[in-house]
Each structure stands twice: as structure tokens, then as C-alpha cells.
DRENFI-372075 format. One record per residue (C-alpha): residue number from 1; residue in one letter; y, z, x. Coordinates in steps of 0.02 Angstrom, whole numbers. Layout:
<pt NUM "A" <Y Z X>>;
...
This chain:
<pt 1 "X" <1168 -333 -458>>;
<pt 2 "X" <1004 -333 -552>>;
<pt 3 "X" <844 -237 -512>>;
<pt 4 "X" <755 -392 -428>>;
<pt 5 "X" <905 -401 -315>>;
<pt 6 "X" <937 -244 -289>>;
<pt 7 "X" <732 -244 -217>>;
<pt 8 "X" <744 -384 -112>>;
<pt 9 "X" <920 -343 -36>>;
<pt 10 "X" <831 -158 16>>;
<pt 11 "X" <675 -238 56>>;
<pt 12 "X" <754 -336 174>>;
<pt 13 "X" <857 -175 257>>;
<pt 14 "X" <697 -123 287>>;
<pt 15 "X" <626 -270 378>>;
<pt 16 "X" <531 -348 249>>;
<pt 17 "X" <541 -490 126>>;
<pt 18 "X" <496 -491 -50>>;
<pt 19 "X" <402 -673 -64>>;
<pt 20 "X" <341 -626 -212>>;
<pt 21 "X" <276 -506 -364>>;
<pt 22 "X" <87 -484 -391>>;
<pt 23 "X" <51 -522 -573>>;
<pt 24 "X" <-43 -361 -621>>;
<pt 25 "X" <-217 -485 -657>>;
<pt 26 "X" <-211 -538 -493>>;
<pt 27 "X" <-244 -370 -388>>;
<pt 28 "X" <-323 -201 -443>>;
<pt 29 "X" <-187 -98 -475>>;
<pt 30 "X" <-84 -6 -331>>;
<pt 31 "X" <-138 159 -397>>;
<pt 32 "X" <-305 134 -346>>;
<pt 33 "X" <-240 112 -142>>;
<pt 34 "X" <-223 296 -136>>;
<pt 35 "X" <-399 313 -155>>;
<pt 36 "X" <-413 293 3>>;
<pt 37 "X" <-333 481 29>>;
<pt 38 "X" <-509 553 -39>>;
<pt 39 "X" <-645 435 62>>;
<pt 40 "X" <-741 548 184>>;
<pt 41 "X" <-704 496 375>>;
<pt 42 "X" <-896 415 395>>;
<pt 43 "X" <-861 309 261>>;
<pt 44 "X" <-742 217 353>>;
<pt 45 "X" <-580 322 342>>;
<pt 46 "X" <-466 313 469>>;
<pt 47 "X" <-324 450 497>>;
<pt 48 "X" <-171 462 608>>;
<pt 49 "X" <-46 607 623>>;
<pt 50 "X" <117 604 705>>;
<pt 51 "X" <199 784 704>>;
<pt 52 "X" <383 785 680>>;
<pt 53 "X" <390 903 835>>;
<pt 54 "X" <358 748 948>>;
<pt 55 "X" <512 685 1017>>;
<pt 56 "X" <533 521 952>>;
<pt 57 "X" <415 545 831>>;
<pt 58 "X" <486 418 712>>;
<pt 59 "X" <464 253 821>>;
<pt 60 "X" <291 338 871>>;
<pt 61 "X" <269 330 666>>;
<pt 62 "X" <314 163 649>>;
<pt 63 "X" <216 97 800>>;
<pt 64 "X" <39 189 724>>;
<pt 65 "X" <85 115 561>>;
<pt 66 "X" <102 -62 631>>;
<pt 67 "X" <-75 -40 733>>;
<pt 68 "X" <-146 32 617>>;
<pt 69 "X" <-113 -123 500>>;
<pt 70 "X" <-160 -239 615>>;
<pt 71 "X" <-335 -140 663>>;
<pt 72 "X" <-382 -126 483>>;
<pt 73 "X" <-311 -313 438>>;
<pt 74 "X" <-171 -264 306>>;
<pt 75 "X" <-48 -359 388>>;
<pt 76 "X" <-132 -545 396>>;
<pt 77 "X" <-97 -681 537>>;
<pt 78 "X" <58 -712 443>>;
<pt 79 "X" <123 -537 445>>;
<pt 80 "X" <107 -542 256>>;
<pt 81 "X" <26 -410 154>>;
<pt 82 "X" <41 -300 -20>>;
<pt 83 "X" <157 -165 -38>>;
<pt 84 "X" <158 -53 -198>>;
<pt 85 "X" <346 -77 -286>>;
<pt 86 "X" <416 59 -412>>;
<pt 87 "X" <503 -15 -559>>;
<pt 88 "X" <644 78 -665>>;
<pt 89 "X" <514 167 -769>>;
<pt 90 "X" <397 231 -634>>;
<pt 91 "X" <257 78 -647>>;
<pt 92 "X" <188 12 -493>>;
<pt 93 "X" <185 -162 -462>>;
<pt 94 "X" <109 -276 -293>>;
<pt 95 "X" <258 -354 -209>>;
<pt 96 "X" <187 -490 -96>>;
<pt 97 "X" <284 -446 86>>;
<pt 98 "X" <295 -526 245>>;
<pt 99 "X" <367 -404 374>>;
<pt 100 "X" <491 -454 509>>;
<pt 101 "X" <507 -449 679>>;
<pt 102 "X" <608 -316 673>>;
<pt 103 "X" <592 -168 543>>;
<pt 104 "X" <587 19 462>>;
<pt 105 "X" <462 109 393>>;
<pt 106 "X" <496 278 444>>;
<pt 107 "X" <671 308 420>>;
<pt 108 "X" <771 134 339>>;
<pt 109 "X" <634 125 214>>;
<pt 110 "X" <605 288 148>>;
<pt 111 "X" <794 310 141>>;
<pt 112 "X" <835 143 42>>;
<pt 113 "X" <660 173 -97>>;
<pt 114 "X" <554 45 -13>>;
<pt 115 "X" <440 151 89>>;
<pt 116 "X" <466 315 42>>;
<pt 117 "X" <602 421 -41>>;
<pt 118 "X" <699 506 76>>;
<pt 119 "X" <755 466 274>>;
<pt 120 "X" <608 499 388>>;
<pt 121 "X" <471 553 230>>;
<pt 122 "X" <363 379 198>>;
<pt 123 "X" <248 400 63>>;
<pt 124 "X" <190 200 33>>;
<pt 125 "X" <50 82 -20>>;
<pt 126 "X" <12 -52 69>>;
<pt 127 "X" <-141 -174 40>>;
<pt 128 "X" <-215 -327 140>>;
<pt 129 "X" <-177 -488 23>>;
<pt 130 "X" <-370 -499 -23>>;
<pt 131 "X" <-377 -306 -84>>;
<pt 132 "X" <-507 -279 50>>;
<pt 133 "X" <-384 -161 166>>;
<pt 134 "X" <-264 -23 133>>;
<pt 135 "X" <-151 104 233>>;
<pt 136 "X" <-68 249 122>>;
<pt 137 "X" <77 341 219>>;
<pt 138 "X" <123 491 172>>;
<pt 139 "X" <231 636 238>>;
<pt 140 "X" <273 823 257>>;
<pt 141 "X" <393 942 336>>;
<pt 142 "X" <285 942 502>>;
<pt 143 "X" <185 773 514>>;
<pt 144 "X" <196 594 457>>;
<pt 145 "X" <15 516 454>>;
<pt 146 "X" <-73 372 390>>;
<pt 147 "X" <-232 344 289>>;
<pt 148 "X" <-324 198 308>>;
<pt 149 "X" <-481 74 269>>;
<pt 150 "X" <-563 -79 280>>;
<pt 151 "X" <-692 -157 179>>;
<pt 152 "X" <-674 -77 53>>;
<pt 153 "X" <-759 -179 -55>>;
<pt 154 "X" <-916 -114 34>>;
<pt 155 "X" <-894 72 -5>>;
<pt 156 "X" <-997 148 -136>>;
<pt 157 "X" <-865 255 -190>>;
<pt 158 "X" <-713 147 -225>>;
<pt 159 "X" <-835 4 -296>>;
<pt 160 "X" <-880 143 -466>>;
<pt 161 "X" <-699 192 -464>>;
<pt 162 "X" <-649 27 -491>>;
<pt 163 "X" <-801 -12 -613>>;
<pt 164 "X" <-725 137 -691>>;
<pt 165 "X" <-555 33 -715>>;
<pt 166 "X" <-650 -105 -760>>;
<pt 167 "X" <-770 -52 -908>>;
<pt 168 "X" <-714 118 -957>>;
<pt 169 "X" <-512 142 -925>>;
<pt 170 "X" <-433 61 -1098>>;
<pt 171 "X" <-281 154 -1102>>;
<pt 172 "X" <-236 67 -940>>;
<pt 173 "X" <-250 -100 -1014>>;
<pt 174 "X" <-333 -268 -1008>>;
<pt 175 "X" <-230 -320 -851>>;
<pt 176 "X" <-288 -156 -765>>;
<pt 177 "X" <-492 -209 -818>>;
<pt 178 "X" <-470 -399 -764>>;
<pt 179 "X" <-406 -369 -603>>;
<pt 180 "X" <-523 -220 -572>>;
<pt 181 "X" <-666 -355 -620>>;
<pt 182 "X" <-617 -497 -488>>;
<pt 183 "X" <-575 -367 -368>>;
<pt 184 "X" <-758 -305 -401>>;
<pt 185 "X" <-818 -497 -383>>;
<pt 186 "X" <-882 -502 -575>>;
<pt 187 "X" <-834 -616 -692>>;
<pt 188 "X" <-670 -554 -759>>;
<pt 189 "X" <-668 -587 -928>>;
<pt 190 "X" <-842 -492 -951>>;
């Protein structure tokens, strides 16, 4: 089985589909989601902790993540959104994702790769399909919790992070300054 295979068989485990792989010019760069770990709360940061001491703390998980997508508008009309994809030498790619009605992101995810690494530990990206929305999950020995935000196109902060990728980050490439550019609503080839 190759590697795009092997992703959409797991995805799909996991209660997702794979409709498609962002071409890096098309969306800022999934590294720059996690930003969203380091916006103050009044900026519009929205945090949600589930302690693993909860019983039943993993459907509670996967019930705030799914609200919390909705609330923020990650997960569109459609159910489709952005989800940050590893490839076999550590990049990060967009992977285009429509989730199903039925699905995993605490515990079938992590433990396939999708959504995490490990069987109850998310750590994951996911983005609204206009870049405007992202929740981060992330996890320790005594809490799952999500990070999240909307417009973020309207916060100071992430707009000269990502004018930093766009003007002054060469080593990450042209594909990383394009998309960084339309993200940023400037013409892209500037």
C-alpha cells in the first residue's frame, strides 16, 4: 500500500475523508495554526480542558472538540475543514477533510497517526477551509484541551506573524511567502 493510501484508509478509521491535499500556495502553512497556542484569551482565544480524571472523559473530549468547531466555524456547513497531515519526512501538509457522522478524535485517531500519536493523546491542527478559524488539540498525562480562534485574520498578532512568512521567512520558501500573502489579502506575487 502506498503512503496516500495508507492516509486515506486511516483517515477514514478515524471518521474522516481525505477529499483532497492543499497545494502548499493555497493556505498559509499548518505550522502557523499553532499560533493560536500563544494568543492572549482577550484576543479572542478560546480554551477547553477535559481532565483525564473525568469518567468518560474521552467522548467528553470528542464532544468539546466537535462544539468547539462548530462555535468557531472550522467545520463548515458541509462538515468539511483543514486538517494538518504529516508526510514520511516530518512536513506538514493541508489535507482537505470532511468528517463523518460518526468518528474519533480522541482515541481512533491519535492511535492510527491522524489526530495524534498515541491512543487517547490528540495533538492536531485543524483549520476552517478559508484560513480564518483554527482549533489546536493537544494533550498530557492529566488533561486533553483545545485551543481555539476565529477571525483570525483580524488579530494584530497573527496578521505580522504571517507578514513575517510573507516578506522575511526565505528559508521557508516561495510557497510558504505566496500563501502567507493571499492569506494576508495582498497581492501574492508582491
Amino acid at each position: 500500500m502506498d503512503r496516500l493510501q495508507e492516509i486515506v484508509q486511516k483517515t477514514s478509521l478515524a471518521g474522516v475523508s481525505l477529499l483532497r491535499f492543499v497545494a502548499p500556495r493555497e493556505m498559509i502553512t499548518p505550522a502557523f495554526a499553532w499560533e493560536v497556542n500563544s494568543l492572549p484569551s482577550g484576543l479572542g482565544r478560546v480554551d477547553v480542558e477535559i481532565p483525564r480524571a473525568v469518567d468518560g472523559y474521552s467522548s467528553l473530549a470528542n464532544s468539546a472538540w466537535f462544539a468547539m468547531a462548530k462555535d468557531l466555524y472550522v467545520i463548515d456547513e458541509r462538515r468539511e475543514f483543514l486538517l494538518a497531515i504529516e508526510d514520511d519526512m516530518g512536513d506538514l501538509y493541508w489535507g482537505q477533510m470532511c468528517l463523518a457522522k460518526e468518528w474519533d478524535f480522541i482515541e481512533v485517531g491519535p492511535t492510527l497517526g491522524v489526530t495524534g500519536s498515541r491512543k487517547g493523546f490528540p495533538s492536531f491542527a485543524a483549520m476552517s477551509l478559508d484560513g480564518d478559524s483554527a482549533i489546536i488539540g493537544h494533550s498530557d498525562d492529566a488533561l486533553i484541551s483545545f485551543t481555539g480562534a476565529a477571525r483570525l485574520k483580524e488579530i494584530p498578532v497573527l496578521r505580522e506573524s504571517a507578514t513575517r512568512l510573507a516578506f522575511h521567512s526565505p528559508h521557508l520558501g516561495k510557497d510558504a511567502a505566496f500563501s502567507a500573502r493571499t492569506w494576508l489579502g495582498l497581492d501574492p506575487s508582491g
